[in-house]
TIMAR-908326 format. One line per 8 residues: number of its first residue (from 0); their letters; for each residue x, y, z of N, C-alpha, C, CB. Coordinates in Angstrom, 2 decimals. Glycine has a CB too. Layout:
N
NUM = a = X/Y/Z/X/Y/Z/X/Y/Z/X/Y/Z | ...
END
This chain:
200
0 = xxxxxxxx = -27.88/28.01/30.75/-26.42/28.17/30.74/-25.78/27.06/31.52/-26.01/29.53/31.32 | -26.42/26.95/32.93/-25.52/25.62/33.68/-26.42/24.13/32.80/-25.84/25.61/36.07 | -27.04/24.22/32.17/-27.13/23.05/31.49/-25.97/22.54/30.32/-28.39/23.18/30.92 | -25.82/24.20/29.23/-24.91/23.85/28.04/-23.71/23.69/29.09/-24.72/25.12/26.63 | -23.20/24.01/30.49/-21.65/23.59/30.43/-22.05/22.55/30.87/-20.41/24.30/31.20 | -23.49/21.81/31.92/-23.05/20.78/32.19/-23.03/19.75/31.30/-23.50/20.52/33.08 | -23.73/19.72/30.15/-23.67/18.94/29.10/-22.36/19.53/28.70/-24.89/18.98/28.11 | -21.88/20.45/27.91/-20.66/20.19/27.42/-18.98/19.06/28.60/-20.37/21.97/27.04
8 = xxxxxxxx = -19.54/19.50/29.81/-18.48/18.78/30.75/-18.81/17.23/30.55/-18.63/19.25/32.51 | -19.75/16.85/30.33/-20.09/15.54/30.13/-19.69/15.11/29.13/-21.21/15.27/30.18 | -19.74/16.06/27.76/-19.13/15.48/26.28/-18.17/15.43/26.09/-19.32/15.93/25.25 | -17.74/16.63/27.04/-15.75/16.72/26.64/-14.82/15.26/27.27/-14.82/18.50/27.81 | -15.20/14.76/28.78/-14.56/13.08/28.88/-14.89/12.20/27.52/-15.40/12.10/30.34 | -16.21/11.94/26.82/-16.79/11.09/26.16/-15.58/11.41/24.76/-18.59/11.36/26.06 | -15.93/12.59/24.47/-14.87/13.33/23.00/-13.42/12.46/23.06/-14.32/15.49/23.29 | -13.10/13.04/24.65/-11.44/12.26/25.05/-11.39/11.13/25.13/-10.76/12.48/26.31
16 = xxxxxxxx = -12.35/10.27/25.62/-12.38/8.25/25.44/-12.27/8.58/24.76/-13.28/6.94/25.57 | -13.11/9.15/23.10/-13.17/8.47/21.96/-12.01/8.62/21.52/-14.11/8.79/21.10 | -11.25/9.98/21.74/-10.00/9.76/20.44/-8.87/9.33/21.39/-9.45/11.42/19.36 | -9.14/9.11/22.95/-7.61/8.41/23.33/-8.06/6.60/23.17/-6.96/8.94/25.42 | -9.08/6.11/22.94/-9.63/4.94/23.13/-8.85/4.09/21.69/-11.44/5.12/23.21 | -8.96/4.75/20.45/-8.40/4.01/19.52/-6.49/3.96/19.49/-9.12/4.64/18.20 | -6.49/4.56/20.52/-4.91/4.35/20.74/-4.15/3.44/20.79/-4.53/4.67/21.59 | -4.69/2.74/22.01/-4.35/1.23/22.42/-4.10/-0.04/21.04/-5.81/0.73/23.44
24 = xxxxxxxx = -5.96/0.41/20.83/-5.28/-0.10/19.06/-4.49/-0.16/18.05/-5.56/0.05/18.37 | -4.37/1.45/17.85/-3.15/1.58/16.86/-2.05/0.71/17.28/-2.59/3.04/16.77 | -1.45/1.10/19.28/-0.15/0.60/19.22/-0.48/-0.78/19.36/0.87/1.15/20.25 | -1.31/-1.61/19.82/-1.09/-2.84/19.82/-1.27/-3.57/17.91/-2.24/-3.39/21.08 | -1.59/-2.94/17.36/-1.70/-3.14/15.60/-0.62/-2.93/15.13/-2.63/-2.23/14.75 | 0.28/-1.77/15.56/1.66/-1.48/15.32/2.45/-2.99/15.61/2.18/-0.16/16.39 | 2.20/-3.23/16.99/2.89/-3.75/17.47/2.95/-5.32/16.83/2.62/-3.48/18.70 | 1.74/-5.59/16.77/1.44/-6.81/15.88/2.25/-6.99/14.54/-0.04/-6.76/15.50
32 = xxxxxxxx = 2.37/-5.98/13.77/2.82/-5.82/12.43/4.59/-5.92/12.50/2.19/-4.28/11.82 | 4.92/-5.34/13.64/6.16/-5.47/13.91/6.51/-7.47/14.35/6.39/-4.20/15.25 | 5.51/-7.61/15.05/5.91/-8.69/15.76/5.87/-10.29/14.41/4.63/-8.74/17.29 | 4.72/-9.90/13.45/4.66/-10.20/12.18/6.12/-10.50/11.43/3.93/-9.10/11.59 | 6.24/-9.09/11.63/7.62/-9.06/10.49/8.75/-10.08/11.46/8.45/-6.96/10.16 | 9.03/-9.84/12.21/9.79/-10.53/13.35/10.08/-12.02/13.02/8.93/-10.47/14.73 | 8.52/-12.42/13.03/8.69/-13.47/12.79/9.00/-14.38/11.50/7.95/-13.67/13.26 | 8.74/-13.42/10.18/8.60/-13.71/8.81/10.45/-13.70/8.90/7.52/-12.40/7.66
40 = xxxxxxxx = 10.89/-12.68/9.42/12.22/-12.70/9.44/13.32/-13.75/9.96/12.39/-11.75/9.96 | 12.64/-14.37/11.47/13.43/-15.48/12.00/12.52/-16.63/11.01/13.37/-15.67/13.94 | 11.85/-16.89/10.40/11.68/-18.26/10.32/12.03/-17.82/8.50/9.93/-19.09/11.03 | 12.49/-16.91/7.86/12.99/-17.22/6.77/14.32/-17.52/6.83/12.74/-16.38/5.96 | 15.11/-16.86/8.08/16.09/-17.18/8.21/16.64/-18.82/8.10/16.20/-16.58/9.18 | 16.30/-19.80/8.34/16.87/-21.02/8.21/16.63/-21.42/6.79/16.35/-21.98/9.22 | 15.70/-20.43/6.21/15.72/-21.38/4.62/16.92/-20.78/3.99/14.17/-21.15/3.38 | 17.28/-19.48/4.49/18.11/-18.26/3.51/19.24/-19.55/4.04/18.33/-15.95/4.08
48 = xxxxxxxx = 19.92/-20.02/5.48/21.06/-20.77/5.63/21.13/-22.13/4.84/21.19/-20.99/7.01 | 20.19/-22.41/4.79/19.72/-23.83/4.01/19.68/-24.21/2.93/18.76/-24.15/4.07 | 19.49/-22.41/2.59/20.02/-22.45/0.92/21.38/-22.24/0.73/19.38/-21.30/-0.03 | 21.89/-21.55/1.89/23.44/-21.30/1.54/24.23/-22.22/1.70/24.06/-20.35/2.19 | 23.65/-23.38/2.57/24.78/-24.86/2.89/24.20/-25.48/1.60/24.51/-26.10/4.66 | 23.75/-25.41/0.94/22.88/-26.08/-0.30/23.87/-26.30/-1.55/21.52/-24.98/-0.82 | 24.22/-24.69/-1.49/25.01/-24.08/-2.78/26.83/-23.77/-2.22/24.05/-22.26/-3.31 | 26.96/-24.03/-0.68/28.20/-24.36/-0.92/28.44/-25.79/-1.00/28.96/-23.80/-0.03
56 = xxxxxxxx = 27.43/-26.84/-0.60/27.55/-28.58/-0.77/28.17/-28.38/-2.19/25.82/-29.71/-0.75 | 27.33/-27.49/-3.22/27.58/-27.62/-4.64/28.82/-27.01/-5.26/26.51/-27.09/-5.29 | 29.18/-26.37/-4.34/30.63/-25.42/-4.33/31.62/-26.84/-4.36/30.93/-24.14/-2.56 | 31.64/-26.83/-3.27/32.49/-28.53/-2.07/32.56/-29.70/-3.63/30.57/-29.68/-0.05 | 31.55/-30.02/-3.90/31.32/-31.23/-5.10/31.73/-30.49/-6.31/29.58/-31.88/-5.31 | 31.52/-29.76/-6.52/32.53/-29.51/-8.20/33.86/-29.14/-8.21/32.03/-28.26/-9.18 | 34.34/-28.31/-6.54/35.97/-28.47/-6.03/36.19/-29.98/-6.12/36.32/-27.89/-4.28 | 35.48/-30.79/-5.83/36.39/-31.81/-5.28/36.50/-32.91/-6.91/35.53/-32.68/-3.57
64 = xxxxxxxx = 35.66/-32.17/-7.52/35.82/-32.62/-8.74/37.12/-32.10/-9.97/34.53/-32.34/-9.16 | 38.25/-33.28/-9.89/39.08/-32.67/-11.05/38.66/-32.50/-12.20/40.06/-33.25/-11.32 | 39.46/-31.61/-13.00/39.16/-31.84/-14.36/40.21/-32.71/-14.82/39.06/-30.59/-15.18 | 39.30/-32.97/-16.82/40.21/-33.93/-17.03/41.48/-33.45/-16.96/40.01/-34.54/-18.15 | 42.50/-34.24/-16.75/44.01/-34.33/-16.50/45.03/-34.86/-18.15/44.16/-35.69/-15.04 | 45.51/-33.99/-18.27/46.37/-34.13/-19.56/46.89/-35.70/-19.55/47.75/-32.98/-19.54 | 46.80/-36.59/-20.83/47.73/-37.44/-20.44/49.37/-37.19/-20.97/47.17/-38.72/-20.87 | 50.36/-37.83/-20.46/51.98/-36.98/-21.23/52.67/-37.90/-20.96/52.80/-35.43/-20.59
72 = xxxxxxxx = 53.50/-38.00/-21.70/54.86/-38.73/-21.45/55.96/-37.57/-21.63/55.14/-40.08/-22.61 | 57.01/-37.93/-20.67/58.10/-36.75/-20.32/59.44/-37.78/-21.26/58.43/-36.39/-18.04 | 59.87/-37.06/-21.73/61.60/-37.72/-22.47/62.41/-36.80/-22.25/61.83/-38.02/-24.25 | 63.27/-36.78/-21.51/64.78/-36.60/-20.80/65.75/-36.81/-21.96/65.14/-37.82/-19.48 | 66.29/-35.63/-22.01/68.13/-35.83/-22.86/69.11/-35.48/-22.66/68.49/-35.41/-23.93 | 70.20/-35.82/-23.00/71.24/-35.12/-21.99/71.65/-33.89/-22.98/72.74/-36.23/-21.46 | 72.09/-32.75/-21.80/72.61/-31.71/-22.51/74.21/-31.38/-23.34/72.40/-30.88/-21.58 | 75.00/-32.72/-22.81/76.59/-33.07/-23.08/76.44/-33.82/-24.24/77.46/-33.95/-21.88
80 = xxxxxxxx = 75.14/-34.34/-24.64/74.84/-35.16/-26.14/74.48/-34.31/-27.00/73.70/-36.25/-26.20 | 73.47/-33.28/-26.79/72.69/-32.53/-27.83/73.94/-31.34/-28.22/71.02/-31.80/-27.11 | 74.86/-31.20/-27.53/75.93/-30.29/-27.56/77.10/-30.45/-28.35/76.33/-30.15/-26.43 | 76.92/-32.10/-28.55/78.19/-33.07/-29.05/77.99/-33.71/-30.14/78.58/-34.15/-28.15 | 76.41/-34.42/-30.41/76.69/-35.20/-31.18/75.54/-34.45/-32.26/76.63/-36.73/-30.63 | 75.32/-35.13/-33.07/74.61/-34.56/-34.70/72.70/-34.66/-33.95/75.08/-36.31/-36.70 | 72.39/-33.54/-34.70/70.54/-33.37/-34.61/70.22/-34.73/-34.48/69.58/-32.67/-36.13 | 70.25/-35.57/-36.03/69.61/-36.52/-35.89/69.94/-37.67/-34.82/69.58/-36.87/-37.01
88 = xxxxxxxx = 71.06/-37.99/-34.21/71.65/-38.99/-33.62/70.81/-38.67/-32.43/73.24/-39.05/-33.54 | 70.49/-37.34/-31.46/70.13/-37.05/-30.53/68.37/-37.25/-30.81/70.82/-35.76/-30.19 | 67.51/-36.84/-31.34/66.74/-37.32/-31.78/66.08/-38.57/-31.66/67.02/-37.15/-32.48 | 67.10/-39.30/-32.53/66.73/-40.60/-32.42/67.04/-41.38/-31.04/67.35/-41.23/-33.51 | 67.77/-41.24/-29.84/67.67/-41.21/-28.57/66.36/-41.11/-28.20/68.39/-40.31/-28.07 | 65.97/-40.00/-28.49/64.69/-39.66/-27.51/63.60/-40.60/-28.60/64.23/-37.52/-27.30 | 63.21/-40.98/-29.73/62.61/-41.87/-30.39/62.29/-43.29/-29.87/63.26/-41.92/-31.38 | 64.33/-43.61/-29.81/64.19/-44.86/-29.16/63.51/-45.36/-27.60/65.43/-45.18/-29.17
96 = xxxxxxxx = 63.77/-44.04/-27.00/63.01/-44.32/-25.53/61.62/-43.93/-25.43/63.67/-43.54/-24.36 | 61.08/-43.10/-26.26/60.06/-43.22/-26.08/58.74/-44.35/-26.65/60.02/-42.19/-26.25 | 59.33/-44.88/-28.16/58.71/-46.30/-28.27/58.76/-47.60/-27.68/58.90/-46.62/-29.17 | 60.47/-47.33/-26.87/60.40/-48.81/-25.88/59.73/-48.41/-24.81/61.86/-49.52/-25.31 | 59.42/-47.07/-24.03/58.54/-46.99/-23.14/57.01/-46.98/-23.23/58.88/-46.11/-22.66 | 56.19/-46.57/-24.40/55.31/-47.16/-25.29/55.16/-48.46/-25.24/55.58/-46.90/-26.45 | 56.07/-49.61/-25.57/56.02/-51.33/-25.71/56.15/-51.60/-24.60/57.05/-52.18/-26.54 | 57.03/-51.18/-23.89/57.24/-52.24/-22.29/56.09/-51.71/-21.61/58.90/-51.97/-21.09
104 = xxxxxxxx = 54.71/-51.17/-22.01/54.15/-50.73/-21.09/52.68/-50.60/-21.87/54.90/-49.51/-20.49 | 52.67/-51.32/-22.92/51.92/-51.25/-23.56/50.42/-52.29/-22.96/52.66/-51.48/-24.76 | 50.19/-52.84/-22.48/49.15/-53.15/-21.80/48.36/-52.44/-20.60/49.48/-54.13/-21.48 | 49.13/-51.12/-20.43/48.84/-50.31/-19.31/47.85/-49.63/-19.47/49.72/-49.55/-18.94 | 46.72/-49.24/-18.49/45.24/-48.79/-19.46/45.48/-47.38/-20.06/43.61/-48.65/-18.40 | 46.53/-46.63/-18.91/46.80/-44.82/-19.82/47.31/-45.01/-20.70/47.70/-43.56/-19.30 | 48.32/-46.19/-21.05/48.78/-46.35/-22.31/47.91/-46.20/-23.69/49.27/-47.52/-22.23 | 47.25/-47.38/-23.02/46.30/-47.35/-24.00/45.27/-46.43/-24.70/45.80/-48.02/-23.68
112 = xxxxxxxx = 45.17/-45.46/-23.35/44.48/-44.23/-23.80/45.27/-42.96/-24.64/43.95/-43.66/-22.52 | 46.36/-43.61/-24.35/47.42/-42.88/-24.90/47.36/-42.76/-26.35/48.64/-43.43/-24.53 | 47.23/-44.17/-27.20/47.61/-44.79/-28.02/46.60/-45.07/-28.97/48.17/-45.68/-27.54 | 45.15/-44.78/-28.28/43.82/-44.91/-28.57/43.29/-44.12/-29.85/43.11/-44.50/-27.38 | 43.24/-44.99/-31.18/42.90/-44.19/-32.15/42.34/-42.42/-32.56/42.20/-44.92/-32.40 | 41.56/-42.96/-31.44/40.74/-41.19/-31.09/41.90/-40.20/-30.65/39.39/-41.17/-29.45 | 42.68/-40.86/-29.82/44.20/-39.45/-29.13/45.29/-39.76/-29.87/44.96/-39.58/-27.19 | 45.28/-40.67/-31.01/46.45/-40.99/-31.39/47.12/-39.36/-31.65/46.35/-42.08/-32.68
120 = xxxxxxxx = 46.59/-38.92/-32.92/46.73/-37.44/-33.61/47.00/-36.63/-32.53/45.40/-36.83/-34.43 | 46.91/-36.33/-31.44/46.48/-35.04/-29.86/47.33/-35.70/-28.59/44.22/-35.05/-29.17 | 48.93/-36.44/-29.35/49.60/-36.88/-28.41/50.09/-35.75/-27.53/50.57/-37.67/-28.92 | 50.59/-35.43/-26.33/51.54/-34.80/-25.91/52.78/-35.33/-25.20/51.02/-34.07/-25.32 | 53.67/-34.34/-25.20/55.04/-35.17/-24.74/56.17/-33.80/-24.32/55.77/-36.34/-26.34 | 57.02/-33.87/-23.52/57.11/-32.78/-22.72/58.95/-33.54/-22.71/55.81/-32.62/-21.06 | 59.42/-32.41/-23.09/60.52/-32.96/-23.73/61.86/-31.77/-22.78/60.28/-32.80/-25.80 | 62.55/-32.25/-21.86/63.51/-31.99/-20.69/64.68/-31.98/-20.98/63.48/-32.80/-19.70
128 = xxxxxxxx = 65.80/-31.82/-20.05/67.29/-31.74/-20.01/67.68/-32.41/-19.02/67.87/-30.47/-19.91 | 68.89/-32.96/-18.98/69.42/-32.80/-17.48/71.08/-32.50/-18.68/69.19/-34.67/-15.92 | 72.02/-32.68/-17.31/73.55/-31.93/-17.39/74.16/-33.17/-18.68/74.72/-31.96/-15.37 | 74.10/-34.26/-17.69/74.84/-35.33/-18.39/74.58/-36.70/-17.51/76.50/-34.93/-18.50 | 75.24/-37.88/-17.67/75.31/-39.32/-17.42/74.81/-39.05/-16.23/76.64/-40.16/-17.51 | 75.42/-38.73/-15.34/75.53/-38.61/-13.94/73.74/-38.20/-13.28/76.84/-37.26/-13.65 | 73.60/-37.00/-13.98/72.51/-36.66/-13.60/70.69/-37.35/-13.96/72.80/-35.47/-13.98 | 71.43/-37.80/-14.71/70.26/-38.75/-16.01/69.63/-40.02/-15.08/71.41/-39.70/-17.77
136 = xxxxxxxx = 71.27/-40.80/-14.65/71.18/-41.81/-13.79/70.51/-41.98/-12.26/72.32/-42.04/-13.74 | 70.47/-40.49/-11.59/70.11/-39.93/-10.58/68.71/-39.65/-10.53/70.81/-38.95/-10.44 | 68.33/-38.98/-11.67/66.77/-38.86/-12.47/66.34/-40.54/-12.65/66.91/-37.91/-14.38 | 67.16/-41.33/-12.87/66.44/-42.87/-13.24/65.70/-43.29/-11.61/67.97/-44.37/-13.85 | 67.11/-43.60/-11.03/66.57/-44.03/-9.85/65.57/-42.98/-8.64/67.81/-44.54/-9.25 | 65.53/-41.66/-8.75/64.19/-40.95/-8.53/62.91/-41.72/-8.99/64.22/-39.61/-9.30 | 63.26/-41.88/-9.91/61.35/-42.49/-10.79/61.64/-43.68/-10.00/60.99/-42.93/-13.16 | 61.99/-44.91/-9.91/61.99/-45.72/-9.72/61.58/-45.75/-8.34/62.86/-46.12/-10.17
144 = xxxxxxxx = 62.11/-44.82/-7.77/61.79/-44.68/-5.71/60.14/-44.40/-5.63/62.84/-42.79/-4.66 | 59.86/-43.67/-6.79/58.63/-43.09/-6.52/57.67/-43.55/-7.67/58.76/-41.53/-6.40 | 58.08/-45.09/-7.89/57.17/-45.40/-8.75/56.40/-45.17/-9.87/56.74/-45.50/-8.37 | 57.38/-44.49/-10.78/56.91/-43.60/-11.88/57.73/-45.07/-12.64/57.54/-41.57/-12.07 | 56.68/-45.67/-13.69/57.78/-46.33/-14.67/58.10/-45.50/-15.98/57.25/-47.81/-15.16 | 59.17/-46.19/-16.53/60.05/-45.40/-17.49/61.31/-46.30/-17.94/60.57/-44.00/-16.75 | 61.38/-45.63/-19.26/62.41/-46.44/-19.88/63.58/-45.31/-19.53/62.13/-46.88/-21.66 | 64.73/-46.01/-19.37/66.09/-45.84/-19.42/66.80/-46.30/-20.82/66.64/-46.58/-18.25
152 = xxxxxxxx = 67.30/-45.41/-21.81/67.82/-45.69/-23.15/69.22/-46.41/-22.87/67.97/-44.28/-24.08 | 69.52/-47.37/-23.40/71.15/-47.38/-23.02/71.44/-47.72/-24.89/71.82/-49.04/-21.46 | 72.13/-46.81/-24.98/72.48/-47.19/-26.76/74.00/-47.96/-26.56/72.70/-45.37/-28.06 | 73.73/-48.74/-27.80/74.55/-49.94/-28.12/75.52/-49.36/-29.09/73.71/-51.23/-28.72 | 76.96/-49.94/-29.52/77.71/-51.07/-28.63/77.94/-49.82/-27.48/79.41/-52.00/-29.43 | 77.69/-48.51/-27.50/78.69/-48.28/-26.22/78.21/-48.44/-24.91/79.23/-46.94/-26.17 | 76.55/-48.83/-24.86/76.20/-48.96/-23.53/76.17/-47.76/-22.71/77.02/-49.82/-22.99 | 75.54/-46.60/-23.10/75.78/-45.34/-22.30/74.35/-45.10/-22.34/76.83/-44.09/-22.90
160 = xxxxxxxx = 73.88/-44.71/-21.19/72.38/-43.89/-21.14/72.41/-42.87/-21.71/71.82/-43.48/-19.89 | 71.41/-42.53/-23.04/71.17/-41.20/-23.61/69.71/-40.70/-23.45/71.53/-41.23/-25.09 | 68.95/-41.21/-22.68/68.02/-40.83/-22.75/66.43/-41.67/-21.54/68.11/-40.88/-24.26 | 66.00/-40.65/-21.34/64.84/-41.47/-20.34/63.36/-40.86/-20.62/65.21/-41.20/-18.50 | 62.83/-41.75/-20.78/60.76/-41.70/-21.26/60.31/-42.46/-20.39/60.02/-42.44/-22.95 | 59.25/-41.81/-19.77/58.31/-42.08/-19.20/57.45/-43.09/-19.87/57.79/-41.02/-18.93 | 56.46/-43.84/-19.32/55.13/-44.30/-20.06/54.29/-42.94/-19.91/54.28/-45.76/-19.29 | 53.42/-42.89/-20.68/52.16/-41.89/-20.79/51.46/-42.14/-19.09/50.86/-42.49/-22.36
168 = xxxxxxxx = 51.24/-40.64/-18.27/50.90/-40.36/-17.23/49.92/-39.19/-17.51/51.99/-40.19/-16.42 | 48.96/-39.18/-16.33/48.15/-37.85/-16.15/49.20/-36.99/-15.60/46.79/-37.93/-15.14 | 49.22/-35.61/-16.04/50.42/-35.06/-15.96/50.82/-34.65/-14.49/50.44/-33.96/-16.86 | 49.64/-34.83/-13.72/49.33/-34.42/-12.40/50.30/-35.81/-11.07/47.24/-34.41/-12.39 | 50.28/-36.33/-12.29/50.94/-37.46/-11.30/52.30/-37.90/-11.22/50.37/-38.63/-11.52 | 52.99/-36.76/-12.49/54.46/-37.40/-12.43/55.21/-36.10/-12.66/54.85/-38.69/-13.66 | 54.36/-34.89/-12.73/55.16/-33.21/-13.10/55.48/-32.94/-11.41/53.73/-31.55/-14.02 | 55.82/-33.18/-10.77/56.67/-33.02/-9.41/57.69/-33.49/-10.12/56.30/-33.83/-7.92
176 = xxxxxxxx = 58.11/-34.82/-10.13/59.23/-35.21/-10.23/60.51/-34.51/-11.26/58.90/-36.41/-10.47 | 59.89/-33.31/-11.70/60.74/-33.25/-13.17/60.58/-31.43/-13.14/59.74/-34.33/-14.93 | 60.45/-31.28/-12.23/60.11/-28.99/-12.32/61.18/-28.66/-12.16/59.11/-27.84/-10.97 | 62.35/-29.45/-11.75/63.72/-28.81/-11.57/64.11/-28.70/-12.65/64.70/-29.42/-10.83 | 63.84/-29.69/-13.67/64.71/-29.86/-15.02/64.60/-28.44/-15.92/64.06/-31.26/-16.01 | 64.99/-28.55/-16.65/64.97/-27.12/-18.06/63.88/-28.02/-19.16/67.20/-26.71/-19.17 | 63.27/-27.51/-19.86/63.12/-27.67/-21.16/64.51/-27.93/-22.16/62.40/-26.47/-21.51 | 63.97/-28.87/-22.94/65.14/-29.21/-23.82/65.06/-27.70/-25.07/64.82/-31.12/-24.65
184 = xxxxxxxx = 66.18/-26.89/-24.91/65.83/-25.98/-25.72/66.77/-26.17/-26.95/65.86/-24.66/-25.04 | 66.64/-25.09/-28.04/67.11/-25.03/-29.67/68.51/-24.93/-29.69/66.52/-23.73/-30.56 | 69.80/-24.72/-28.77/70.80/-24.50/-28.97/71.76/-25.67/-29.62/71.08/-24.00/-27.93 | 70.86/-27.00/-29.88/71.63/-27.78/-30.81/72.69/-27.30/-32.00/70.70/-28.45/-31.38 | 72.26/-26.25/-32.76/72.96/-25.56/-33.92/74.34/-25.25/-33.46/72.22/-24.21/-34.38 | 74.59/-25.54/-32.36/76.06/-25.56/-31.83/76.93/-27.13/-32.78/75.93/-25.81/-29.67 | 76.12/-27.68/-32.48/76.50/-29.27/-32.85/76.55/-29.03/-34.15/75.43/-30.59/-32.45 | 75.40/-28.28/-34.62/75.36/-28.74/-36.30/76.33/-27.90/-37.00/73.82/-28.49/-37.11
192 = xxxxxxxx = 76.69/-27.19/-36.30/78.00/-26.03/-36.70/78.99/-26.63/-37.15/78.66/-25.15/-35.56 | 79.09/-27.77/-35.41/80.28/-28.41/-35.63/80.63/-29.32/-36.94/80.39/-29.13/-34.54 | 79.47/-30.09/-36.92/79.61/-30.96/-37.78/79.51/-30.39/-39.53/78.58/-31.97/-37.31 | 79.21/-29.49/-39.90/78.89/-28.61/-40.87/77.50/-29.05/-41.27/79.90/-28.58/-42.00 | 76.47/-29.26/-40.69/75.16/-29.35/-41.16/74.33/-27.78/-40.87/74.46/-30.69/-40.36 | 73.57/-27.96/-41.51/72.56/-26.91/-41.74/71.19/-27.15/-40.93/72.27/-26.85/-43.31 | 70.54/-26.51/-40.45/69.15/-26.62/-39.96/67.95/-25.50/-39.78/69.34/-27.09/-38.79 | 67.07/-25.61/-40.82/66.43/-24.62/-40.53/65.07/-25.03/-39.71/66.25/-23.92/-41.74
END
C-alpha cells in the first residue's frame, strides 16, 4: 500500500510536467504565428502604399492630360441689324467676316487644321449677339487686349461694323471672352415681316 501511493506521488508531478510542459510551447508557437502575421502585415504594407502612389501617379497623368479640344470660330452680329435689315443681308455679314477671318489668317496652323480636307465637312462655328455698334466695338477691342485675333466686318459704302469672326481657336482658349453674349437666336422673322418675305 505505501508503495502504490508512493509510486503514485511520484507519477502524479511527472503526469503534471507532462501536460503543463507542452504549454510553454503552445504559447510561444501561438506567439510566433502571431508575430509571423505581424510581420507579413508591416512589410506588405509599403507595397499596398506603393501601389497606391503608383495608380494615383496614373490618376495625376491622365488629369493632367486634356482631351482633344474643339476647334471653333465664334461670329458676332448685331441684334439692331438682324431686327432691321433682310435675312439675307444679315447673313451675308456674318459670311463676309468669317471668310476674311479665314484669309487674313490663313497661314495659321489651327487654321489650317481648320480648313484641313479631313475637318473641312465637321466645321464648327458658334454664332453670338451683342446689342448694337457700340457694343460690337467694345467686344473688338476686348479680343484685341487679350490677343484673340479676329476680323472686324466694316461693310461698304457705309463703313459701319456689322459683324466680328474670330480665326478658328481651341474653344478652350477664347470661350471666356464671349459667355456674356446670347446666342444669336430665330427672332429675325420680325425683319422678314417687315419686309414681306417669307421664311421657313
Amino acid at each position: 500500500m505505501a508503495t502504490a501511493v508512493l509510486s503514485a506521488a511520484f507519477r502524479f508531478p511527472i503526469v503534471t510536467r507532462r501536460l503543463s510542459a507542452p504549454a510553454p510551447r503552445i504559447r510561444f508557437y501561438h506567439s510566433t504565428i502571431r508575430f509571423a502575421h505581424f510581420r507579413r502585415f508591416t512589410t506588405a504594407s509599403p507595397s499596398m502604399s506603393q501601389q497606391t502612389g503608383e495608380i494615383d501617379a496614373v490618376v495625376d497623368a491622365s488629369s493632367a492630360e486634356k482631351p482633344d479640344d474643339v476647334v471653333v470660330q465664334y461670329v458676332v452680329l448685331r441684334r439692331d441689324l438682324i431686327d432691321s435689315w433682310p435675312l439675307g443681308s444679315v447673313v451675308t455679314q456674318g459670311c463676309h467676316a468669317s471668310v476674311a477671318a479665314i484669309w487674313s489668317f490663313k497661314d495659321d496652323p489651327v487654321t489650317l487644321q481648320y480648313c484641313d480636307p479631313q475637318h473641312i465637312d465637321s466645321m464648327h462655328k458658334v454664332t453670338l449677339e451683342v446689342k448694337g455698334e457700340t457694343q460690337m466695338m467694345n467686344l473688338s477691342e476686348k479680343l484685341k487686349l487679350g490677343g484673340i485675333s479676329h476680323k472686324l466686318w466694316m461693310e461698304q459704302p457705309e463703313n459701319i461694323p456689322t459683324c466680328i469672326a474670330t480665326k478658328p481657336y481651341p474653344k478652350s482658349q477664347v470661350s471666356s471672352f464671349f459667355k456674356k453674349l446670347k446666342l444669336c437666336k430665330n427672332t429675325i422673322h420680325k425683319a422678314s415681316q417687315r419686309f414681306g418675305y417669307m421664311y421657313i
